[in-house]
N, C-alpha and C positions, 0 to 999 in steps of 0.2 A: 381327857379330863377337862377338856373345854366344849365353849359352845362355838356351834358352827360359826365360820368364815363368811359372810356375806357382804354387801353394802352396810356401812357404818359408820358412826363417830369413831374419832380416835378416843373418843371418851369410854368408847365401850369395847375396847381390846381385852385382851385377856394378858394381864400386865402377869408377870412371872417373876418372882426375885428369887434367886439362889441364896438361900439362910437357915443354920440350922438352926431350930427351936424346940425344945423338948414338949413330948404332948403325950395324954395318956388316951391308952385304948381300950375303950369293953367291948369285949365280942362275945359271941352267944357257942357257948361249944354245943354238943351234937344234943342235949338233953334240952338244948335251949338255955342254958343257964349263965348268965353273965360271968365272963370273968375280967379280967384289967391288967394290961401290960403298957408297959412302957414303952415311946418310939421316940425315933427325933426325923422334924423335915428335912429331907435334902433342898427343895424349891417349893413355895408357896404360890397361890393363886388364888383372884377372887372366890371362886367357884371346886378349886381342891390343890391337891398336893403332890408331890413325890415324897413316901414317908420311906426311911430304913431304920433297921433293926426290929424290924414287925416280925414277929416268929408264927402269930397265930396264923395270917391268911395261909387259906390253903386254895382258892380258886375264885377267878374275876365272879362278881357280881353279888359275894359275900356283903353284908351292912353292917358296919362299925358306928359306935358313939365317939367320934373324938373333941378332946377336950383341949383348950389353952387357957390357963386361968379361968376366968369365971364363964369364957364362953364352951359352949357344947352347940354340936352339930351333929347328926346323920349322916353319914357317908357311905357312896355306894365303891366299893371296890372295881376298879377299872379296868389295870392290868395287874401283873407282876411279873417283875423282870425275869426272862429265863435264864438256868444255870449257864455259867460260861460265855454268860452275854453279857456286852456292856452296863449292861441294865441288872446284872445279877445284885439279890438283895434289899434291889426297892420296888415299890408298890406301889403303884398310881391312883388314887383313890378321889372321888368329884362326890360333894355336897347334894344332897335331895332335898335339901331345905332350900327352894330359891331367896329367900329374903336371908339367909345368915351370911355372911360372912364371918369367919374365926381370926383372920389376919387382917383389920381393917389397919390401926394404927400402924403395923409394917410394912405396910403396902402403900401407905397416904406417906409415909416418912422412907421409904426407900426407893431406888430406884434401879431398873434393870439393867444388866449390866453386860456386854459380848465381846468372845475373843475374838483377835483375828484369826481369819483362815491362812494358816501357811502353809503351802504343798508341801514343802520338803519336811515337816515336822507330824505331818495327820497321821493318825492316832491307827486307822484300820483302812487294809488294803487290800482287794481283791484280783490280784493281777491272775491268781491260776484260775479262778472262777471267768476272768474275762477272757482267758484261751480255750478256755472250755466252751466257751458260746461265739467264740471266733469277734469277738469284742477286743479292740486292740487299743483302745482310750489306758493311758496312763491312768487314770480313774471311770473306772466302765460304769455306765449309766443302765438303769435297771426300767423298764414301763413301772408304773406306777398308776393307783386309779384312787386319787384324790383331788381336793378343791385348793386354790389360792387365792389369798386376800394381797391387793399390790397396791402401795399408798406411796404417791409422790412425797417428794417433800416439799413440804409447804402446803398438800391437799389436807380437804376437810373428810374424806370418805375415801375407806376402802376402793378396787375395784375388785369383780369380779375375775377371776382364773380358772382356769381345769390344767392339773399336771399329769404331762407325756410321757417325761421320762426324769429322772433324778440319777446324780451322783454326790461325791462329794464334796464338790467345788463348784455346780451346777444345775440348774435343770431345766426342762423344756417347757412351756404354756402354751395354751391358747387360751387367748380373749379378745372378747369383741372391741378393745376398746386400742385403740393407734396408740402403740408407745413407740420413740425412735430409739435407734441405737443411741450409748451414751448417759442413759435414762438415770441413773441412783432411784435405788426403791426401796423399802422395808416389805420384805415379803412375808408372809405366812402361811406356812404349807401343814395341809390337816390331810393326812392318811391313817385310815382308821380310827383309834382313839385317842393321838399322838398328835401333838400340834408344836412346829417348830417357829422358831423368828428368827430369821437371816436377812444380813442386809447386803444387798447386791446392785450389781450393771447391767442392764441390758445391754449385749455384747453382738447381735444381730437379733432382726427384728423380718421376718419375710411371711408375705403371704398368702395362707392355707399353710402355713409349715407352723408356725409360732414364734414365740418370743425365746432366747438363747441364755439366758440369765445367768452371769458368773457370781457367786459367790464371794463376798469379800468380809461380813462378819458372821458371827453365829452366837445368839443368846445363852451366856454361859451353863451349862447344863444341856442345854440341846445338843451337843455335839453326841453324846451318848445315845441319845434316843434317834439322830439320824446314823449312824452306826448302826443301832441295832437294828432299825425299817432296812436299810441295806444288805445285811445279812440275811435277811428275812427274804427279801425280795430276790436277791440271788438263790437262793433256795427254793424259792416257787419256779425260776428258771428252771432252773436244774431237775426239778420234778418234773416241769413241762417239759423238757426235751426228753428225758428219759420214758417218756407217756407214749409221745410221741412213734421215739424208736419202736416201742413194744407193738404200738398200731401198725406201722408199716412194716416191720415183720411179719407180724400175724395176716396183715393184709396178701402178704405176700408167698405165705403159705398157703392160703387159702386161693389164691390164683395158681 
């Protein structure tokens, strides 16, 4: 529910604040016809939200009117969180109107906020999924096929990224640009529709292999939405091995 990760100001991040705020929704049921329910954000952003308690959406790409006091916007429905998922309940929903923004004065008056990451307290653990794929990492790392945005501190501009692989404390890059080990970064990792801010160390740096980046905060709310990419992504494993098996099987009958 953000714009792409590229070279950029810090002025044009996609700032995210965790705040509930009540907002109302029209959506058009099957005849077309408006009707208006109530929701509250879980996190706001220039460009859209994570809203719960939306009972109408029934699938991404739906368009809602939402409102905050006297402003109104279009919004296109992004995700919604699957049952059972960390995500169950909310809806990720990004603006079509490029010039609106709904939450200017919360967003000019708040500011972002992240936990730390503490291993012995994280929230979701995939240690049977990591015997399963013969992955033996206290927190097993999944390929991943998204972009990252990596900003020094003290720099004026993004750099460019491509992510290897992710866990929960970590994950792999490459970029053309020489970071050493030791590095503090504000990372931003975009997989799919989903865009996380973690701030980390570059912990080895080698190459043709990548950058090794441990994880040391996570923008409050984001811990949910890399849990659920993680579940996800373990599950795409899991389908690929099991594809897999069935091919060299059948290969193997057939010889």
């Amino acid at each position: 529910m953000t714009q792409a990760v590229g070279k950029r100001g810090t002025d044009r991040t996609e700032k995210r604040i965790h705040v509930a705020l009540p907002v109302r929704i029209t959506y058009f049921d099957g005849d077309a016809k408006p009707r208006l329910e109530m929701a509250c954000t879980y996190d706001i952003s220039s460009h859209g939200a994570r809203v719960t308690g939306l009972r109408c959406v029934k699938e991404a790409g739906e368009i809602l009117v939402v409102e905050r006091g006297r402003s109104k916007a279009y919004c296109r429905v992004v995700w919604i969180g699957e049952s059972a998922s960390p995500l169950q309940g909310q809806v990720g929903i990004q603006c079509v109107e490029a010039e609106k923004t709904l939450w200017l004065a919360e967003l000019r008056e708040m500011e972002e906020a992240y936990d730390p990451i503490v291993r012995d307290t994280l929230l979701y653990r995939m240690n049977s999924a990591a015997r399963r794929s013969g992955n033996r990492r206290t927190y097993p790392r999944f390929a991943a096929d998204g972009t990252a945005g990596l900003l020094h501190r003290g720099a004026a501009n993004y750099l460019d990224g491509t992510i290897k692989d992710v866990s929960e404390t970590g994950c792999l890059l490459t970029t053309q640009s020489a970071i050493l080990p030791g590095t503090d970064l504000k990372i931003v990792l975009k997989v799919a529709n989903y865009e996380l801010s973690i701030k980390g160390q570059v912990r080895h740096a080698v190459v043709g292999v990548g950058l090794g980046i441990e994880f040391r905060e996570i923008r409050k709310g984001d811990r949910a939405i890399l849990q659920h990419l993680l579940r996800k992504l373990a599950d795409h494993e899991k389908s690929a091995e099991e594809k897999n098996k069935q091919k060299a099987k059948s290969a193997g009958v057939l010889a």
